[in-house]
DRENDREN-94330 format. One record per residue: x, y, z of N, C-alpha, C, CB in turn; residue in three letters. Coordinates in steps of 0.05 Angstrom, whole numbers, padded with zeros to 5 digits, always signed. Each point is the difference from the previous one (the first is absolute). Glycine has a CB too. Layout:
XYZXYZXYZXYZALA...
This chain:
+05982-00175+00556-00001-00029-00005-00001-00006-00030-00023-00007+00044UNK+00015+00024-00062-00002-00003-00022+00025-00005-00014-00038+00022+00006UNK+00040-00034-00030+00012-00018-00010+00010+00003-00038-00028-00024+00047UNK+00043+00031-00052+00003+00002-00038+00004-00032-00013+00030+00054+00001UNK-00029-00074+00022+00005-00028-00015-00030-00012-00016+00042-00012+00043UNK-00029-00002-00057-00023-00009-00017-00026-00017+00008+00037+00003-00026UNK-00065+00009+00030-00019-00016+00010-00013-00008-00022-00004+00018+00042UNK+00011-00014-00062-00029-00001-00024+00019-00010-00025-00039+00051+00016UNK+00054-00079-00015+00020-00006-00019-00017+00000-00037+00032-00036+00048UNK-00017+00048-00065-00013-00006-00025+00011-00021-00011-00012+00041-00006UNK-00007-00060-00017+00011-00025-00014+00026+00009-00011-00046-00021-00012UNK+00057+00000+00013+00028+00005-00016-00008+00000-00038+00034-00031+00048UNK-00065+00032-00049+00003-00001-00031-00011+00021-00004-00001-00043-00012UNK+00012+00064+00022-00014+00039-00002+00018+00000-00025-00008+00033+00057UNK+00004-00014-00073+00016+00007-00026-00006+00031+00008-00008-00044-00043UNK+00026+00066+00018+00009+00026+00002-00014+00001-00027+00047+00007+00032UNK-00054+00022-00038-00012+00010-00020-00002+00027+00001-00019-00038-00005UNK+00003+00054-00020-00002+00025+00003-00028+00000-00006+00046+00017-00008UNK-00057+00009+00014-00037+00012-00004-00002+00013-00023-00012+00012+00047UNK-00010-00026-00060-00009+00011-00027-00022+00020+00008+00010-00043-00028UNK-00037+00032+00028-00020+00008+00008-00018-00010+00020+00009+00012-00038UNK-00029-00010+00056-00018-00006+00004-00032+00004-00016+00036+00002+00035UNK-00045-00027-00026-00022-00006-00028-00019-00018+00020+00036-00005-00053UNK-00060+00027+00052-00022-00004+00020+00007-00005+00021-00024-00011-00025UNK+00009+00006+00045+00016+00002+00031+00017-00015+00006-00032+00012+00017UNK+00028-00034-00023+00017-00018+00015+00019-00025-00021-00041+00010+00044UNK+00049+00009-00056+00015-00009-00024+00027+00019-00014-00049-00022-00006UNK+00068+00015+00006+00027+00017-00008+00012-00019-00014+00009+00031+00038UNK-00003-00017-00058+00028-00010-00025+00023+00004+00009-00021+00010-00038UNK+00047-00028+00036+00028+00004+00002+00014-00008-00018-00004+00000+00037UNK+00033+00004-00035+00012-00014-00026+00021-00012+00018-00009+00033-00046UNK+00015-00057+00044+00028-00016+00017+00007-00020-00022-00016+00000+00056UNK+00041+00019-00051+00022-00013-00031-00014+00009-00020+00018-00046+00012UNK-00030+00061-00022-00009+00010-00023-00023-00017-00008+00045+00019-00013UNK-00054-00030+00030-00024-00017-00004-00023+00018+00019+00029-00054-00006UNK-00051+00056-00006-00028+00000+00012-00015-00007+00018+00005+00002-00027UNK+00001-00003+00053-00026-00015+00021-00012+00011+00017+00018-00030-00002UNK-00047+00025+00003-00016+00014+00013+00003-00017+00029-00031+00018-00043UNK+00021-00002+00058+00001+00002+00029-00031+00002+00012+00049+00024-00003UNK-00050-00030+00025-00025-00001+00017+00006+00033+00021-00007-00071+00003UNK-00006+00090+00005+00000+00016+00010-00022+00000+00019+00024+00015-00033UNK-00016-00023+00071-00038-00003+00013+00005+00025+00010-00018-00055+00019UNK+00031+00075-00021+00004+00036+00004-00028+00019-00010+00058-00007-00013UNK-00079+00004+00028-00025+00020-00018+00003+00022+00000-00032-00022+00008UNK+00054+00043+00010-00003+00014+00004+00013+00019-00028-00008-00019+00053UNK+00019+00040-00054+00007+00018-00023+00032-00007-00002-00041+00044+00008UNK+00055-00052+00005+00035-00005+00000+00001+00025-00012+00017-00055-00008UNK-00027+00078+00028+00015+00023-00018+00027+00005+00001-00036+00018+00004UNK+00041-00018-00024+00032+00016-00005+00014-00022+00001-00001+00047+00024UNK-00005-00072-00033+00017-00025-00001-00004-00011-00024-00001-00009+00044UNK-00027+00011-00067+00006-00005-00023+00012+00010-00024-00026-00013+00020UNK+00053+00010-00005+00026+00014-00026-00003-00020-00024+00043+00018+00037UNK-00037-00011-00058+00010-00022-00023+00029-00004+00006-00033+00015-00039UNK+00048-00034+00034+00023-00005+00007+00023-00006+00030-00020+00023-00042UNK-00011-00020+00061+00010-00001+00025+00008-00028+00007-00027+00039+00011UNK+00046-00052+00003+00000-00023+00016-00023-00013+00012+00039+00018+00007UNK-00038-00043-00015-00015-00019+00014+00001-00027+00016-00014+00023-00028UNK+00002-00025+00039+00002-00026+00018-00014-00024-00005+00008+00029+00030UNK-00014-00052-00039-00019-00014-00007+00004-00015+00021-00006+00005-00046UNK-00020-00025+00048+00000-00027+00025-00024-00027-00018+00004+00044+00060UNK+00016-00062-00056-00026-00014-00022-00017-00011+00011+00024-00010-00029UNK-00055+00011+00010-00023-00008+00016+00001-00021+00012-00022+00018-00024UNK+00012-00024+00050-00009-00021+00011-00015-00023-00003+00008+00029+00015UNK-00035-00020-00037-00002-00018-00015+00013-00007-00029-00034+00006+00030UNK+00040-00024-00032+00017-00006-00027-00024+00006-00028+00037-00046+00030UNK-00075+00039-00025-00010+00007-00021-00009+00023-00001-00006-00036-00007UNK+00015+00059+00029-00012+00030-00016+00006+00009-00021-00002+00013+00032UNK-00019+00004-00046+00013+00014-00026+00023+00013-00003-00038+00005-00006UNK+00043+00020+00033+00024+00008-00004+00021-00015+00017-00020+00042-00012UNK+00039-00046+00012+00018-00020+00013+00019+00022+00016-00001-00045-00041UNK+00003+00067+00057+00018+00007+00008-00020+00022+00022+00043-00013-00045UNK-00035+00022+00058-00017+00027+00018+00021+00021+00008-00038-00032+00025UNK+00029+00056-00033+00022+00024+00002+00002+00002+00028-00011+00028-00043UNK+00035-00031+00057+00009+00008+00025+00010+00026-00006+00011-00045+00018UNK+00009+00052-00029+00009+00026+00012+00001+00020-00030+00033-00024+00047UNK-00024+00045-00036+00008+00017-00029+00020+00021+00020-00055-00001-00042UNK+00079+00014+00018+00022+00012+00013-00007+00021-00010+00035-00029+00008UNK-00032+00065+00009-00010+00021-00007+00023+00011+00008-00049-00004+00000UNK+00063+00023-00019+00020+00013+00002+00030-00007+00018-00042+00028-00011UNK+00040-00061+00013+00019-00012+00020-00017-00019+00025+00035+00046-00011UNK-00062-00033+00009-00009-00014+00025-00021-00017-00010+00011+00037+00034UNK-00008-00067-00015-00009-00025-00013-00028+00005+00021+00052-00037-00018UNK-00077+00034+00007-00026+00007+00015-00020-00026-00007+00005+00058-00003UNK-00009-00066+00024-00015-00027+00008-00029+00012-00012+00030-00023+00050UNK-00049+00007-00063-00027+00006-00015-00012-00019+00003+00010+00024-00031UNK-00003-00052+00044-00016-00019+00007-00020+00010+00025+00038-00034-00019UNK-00058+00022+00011-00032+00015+00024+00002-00019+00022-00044+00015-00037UNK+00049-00035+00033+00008-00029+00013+00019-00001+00022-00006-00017-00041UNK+00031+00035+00037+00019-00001+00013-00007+00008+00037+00025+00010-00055UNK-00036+00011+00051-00008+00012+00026-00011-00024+00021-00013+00046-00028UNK-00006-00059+00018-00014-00015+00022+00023-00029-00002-00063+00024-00006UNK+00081-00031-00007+00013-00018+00002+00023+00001+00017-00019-00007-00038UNK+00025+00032+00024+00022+00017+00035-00006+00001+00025+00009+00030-00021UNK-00033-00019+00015-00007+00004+00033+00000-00024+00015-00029+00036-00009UNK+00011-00064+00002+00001-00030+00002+00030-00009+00008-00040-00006-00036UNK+00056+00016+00028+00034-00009-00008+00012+00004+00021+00005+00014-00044UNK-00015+00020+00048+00013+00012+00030-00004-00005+00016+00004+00023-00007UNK-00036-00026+00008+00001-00012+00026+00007-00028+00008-00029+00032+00002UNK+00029-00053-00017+00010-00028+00003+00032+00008+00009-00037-00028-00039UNK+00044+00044+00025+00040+00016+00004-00003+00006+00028+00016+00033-00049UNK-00042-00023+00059-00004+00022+00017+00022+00021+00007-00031-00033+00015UNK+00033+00046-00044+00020+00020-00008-00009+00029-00003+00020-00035-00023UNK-00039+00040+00038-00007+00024+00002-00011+00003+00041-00017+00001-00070UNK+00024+00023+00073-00003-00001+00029-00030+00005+00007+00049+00017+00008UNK-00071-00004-00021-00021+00006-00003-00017-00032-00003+00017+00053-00020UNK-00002-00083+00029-00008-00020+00000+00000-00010+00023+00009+00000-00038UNK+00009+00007+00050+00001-00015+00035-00025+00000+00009+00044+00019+00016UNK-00048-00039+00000-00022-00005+00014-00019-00017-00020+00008+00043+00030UNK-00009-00047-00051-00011-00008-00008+00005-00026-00016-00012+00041+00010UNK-00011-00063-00010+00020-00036+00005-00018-00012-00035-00001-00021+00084UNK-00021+00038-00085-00018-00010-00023-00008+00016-00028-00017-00022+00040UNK+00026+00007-00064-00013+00033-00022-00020-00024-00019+00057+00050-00011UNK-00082-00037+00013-00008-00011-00022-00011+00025-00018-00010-00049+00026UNK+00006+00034-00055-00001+00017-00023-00025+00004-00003+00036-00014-00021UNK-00038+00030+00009-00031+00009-00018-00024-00005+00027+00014-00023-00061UNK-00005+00037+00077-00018-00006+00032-00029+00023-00006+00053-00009+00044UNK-00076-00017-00046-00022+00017+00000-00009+00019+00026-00011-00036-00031UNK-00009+00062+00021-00001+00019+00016-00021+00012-00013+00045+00002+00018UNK-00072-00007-00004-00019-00001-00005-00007-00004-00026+00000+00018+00035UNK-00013+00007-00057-00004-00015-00026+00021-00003-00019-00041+00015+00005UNK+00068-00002+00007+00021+00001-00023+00022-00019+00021-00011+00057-00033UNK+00037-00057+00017+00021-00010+00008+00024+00014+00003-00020-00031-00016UNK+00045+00030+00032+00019+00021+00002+00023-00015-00001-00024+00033+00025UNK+00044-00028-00032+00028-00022-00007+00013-00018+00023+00014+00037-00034UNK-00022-00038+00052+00013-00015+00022-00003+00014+00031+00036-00017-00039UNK-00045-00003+00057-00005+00008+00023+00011-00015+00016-00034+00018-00011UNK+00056-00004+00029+00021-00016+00010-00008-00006+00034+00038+00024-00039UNK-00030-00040+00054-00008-00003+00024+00019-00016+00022-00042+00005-00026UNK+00029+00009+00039+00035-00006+00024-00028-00013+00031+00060+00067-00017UNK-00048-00076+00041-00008-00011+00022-00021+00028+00008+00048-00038+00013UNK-00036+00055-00017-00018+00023+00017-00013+00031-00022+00039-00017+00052UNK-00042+00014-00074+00007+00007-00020-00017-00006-00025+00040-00001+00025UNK-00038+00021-00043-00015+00003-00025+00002+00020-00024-00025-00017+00031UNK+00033+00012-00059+00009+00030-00005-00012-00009-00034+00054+00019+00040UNK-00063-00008-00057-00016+00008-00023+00023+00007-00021-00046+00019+00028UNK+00054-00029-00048+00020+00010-00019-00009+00013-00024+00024-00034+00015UNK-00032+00045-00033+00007+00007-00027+00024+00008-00011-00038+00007+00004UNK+00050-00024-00033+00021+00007-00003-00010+00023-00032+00032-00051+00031UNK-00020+00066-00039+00007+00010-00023+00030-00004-00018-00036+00030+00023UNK+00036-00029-00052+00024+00000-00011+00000+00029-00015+00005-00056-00003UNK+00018+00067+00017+00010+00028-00011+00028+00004-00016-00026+00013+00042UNK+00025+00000-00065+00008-00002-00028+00008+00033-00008-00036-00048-00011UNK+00022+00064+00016+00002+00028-00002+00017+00013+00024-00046-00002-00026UNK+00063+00024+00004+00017+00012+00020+00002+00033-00024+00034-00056+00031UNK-00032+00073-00009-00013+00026-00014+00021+00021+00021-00064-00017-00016UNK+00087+00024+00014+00021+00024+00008+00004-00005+00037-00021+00043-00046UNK+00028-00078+00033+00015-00012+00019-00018-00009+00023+00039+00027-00014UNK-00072-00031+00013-00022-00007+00016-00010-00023-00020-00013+00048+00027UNK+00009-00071-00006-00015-00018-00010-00030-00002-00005+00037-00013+00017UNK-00047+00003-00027-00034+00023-00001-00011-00031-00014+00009+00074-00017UNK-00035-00076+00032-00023-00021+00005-00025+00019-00007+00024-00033+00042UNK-00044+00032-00058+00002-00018-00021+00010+00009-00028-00033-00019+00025UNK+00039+00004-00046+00002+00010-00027-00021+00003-00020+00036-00016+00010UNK-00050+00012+00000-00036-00005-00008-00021+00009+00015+00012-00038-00013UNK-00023+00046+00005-00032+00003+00025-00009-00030-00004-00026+00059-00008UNK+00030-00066+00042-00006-00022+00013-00027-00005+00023+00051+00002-00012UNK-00068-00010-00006-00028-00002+00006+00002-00018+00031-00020+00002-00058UNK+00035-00029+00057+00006-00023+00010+00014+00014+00025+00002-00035-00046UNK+00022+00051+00038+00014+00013+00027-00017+00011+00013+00038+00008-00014UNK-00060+00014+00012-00009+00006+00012-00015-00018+00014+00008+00034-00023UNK-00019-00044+00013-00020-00021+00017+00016-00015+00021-00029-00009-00041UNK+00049+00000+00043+00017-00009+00021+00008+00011+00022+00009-00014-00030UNK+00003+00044+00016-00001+00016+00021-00017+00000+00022+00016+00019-00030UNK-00047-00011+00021-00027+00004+00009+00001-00029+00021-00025+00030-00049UNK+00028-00042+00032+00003-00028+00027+00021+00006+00011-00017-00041-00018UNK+00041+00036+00018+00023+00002+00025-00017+00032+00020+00062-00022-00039UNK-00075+00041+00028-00003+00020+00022-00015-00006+00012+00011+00030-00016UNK-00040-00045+00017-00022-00022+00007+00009-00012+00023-00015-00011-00045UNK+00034-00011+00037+00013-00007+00014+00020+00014+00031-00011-00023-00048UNK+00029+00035+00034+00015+00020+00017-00027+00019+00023+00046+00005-00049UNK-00063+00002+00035-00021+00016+00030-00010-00023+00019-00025+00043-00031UNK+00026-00074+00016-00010-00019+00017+00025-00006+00032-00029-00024-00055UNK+00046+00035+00044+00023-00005+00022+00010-00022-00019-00020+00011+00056UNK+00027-00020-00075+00019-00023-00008+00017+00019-00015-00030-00046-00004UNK+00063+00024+00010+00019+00019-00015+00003-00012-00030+00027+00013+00046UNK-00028-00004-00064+00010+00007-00018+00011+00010-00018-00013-00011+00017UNK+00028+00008-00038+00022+00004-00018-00004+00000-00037+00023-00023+00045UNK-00015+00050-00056+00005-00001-00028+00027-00004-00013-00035+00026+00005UNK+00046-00048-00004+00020-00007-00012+00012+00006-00033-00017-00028+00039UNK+00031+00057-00043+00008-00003-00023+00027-00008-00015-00034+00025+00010UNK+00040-00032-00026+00022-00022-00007+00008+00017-00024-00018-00053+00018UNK+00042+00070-00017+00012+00022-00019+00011-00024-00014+00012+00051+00027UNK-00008-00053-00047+00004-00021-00019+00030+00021-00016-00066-00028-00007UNK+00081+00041+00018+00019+00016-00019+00012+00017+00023-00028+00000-00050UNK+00064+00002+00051+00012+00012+00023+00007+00032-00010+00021-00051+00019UNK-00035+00075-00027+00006+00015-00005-00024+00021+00013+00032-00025-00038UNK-00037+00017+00059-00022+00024+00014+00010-00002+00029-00049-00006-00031UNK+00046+00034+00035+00017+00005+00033-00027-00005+00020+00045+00046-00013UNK-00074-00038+00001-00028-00006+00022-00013-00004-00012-00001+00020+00030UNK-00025-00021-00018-00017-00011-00008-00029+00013-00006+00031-00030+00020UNK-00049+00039-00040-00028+00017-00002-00024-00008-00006+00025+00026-00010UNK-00043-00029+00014-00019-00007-00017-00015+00025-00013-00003-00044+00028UNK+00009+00030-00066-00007+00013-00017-00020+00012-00007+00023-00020-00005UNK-00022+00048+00021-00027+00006+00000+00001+00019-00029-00011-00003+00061UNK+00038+00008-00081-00016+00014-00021-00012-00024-00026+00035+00049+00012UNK-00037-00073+00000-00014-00021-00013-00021-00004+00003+00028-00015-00001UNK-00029+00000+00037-00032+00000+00007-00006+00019+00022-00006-00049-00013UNK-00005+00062+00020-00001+00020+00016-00018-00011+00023+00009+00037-00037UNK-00030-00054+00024-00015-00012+00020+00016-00028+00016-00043+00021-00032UNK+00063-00031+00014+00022-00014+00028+00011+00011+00009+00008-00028-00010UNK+00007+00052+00008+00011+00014+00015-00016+00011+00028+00024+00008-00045UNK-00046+00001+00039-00016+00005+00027-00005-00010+00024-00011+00011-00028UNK-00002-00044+00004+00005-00018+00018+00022-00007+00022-00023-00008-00034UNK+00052+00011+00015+00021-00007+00015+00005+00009+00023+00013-00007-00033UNK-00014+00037+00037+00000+00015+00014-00018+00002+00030+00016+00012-00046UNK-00045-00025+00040-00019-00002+00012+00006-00028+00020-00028+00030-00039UNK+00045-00052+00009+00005-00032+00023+00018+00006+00014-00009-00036-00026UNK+00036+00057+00015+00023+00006+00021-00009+00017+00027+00034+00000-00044UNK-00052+00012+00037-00014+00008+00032-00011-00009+00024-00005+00019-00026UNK-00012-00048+00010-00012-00021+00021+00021-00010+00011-00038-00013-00020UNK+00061+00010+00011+00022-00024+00013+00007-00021-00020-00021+00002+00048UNK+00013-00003-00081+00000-00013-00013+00035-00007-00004-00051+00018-00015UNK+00070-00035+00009+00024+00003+00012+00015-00005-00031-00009-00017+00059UNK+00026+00042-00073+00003+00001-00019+00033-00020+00003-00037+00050-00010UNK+00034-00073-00010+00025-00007-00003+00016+00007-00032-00016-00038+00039UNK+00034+00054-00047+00008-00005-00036+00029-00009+00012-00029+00043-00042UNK+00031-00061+00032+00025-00020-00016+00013-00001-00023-00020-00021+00020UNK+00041+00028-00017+00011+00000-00029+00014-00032-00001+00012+00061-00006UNK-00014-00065-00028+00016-00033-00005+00022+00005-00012-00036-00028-00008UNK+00044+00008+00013+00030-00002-00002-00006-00021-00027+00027+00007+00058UNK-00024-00010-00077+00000-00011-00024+00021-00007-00020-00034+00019+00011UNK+00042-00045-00017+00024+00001-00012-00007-00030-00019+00035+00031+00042UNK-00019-00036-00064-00014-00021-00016+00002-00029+00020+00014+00026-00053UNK-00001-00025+00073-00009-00031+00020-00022+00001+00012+00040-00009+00013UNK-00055+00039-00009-00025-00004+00017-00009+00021+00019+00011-00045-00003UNK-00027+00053+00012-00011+00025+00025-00001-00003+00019-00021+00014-00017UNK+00037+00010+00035-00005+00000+00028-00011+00020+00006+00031-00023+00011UNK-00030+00027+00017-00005+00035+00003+00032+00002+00016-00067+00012+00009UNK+00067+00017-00015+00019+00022-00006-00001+00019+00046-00020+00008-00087UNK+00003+00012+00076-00008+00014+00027-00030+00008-00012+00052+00021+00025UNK-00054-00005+00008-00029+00017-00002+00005+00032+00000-00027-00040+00028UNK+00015+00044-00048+00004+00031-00012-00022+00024+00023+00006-00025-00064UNK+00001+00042+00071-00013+00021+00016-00022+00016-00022+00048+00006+00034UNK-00073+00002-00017-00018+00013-00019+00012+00018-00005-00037-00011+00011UNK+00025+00029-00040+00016+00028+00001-00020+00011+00018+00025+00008-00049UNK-00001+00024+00052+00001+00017+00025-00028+00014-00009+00059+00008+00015UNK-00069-00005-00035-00031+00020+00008-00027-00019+00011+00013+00037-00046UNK-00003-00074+00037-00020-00014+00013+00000-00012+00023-00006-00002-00035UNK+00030+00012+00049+00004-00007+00033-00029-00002+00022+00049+00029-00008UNK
């Protein structure tokens, strides 16, 4: 059921640029037209292997007209391949698809709301159908390492903790889902990075055992806007 048409349209006032540096976390220099402008970056994680100098960029302009930086880095192009870095994107997709209800892993289900509390924390959307109930977290995945897509690029304090809830959950008998959103079409499956964090990796392994229900998505990305693409198979040693 899934779908490469556009659910996630970008403003028509995106501009093209190239990567200078990044400068403290959430801040990058570009040059468009040989001019200077900084960019908003909400990406905390390491964008490893994406802060090239000279690489392609994608800008999208702020939403509010008085932020300091006026633009937010959507994408950056790595050796040909254009890789989505917005943190945002993931849970706006998922929202997208299912309103599309363009993913088949949606049937049955008539309701999504966001940021659905669960006990002391919150999880990205908990969708609900007549007979039915299902727990979402999404992730945005950015790293790709000899043709495997690989979650996280950082040791992710926050992932783990999610995890720990979706498996909570999952022994309660509720179904739930880790939704990851490959942000770049050049990985044949999918891993979690365990020579990053080793302690998500465990985890992962431990939620894919309860029944935790692994979705990665790759996007389809092009300067009109994001869809998703297909769903990528785990690799073969994490079957």
């Amino acid at each position: 059921m899934q779908s490469s048409k556009i659910l996630l349209p970008y403003p028509e006032e995106c501009i093209h640029g190239t990567f200078v540096r990044r400068v403290k976390r959430f801040s990058v220099e570009t040059r468009v037209n040989g001019k200077e402008v900084w960019a908003h970056t909400n990406n905390s994680g390491s964008m490893l292997g994406l802060t090239r100098p000279g690489s392609p960029v994608y800008l999208s302009p702020a939403a509010n007209p008085k932020r300091k930086l006026k633009f937010t880095l959507e994408t950056i192009t790595i050796n040909g391949t254009r890789v989505g870095v917005n943190t945002l994107t993931p849970n706006r997709i998922l929202k997208a698809a299912f309103e599309a209800q363009a993913l088949t892993e949606f049937q049955g289900f008539t309701h999504f709301r966001p940021e659905a509390k669960i006990g002391d924390s919150r999880l990205d959307a908990l969708l609900t159908g007549p007979n039915s109930q299902m727990y979402v977290e999404a992730k945005n995945v950015t790293l790709v390492e000899d043709s495997i897509a690989a979650f996280p690029d950082a040791v992710t304090l926050r992932g783990q903790k999610h995890l720990r809830e979706l498996i909570t959950l999952a022994d309660q008998g509720i179904r739930v889902a880790s939704f990851y959103f490959i942000q770049r079409t050049d990985a044949q499956c999918f891993a979690p990075a365990d020579y990053v964090d080793p302690e998500f990796a465990k985890l992962f392994y431990l939620a894919k055992s309860k029944g935790v229900e692994i979705w990665p998505y790759v996007a389809s990305i092009s300067d009109r806007g994001i869809g998703i693409s297909h769903k990528l198979p785990l690799a073969p040693e994490f079957l």
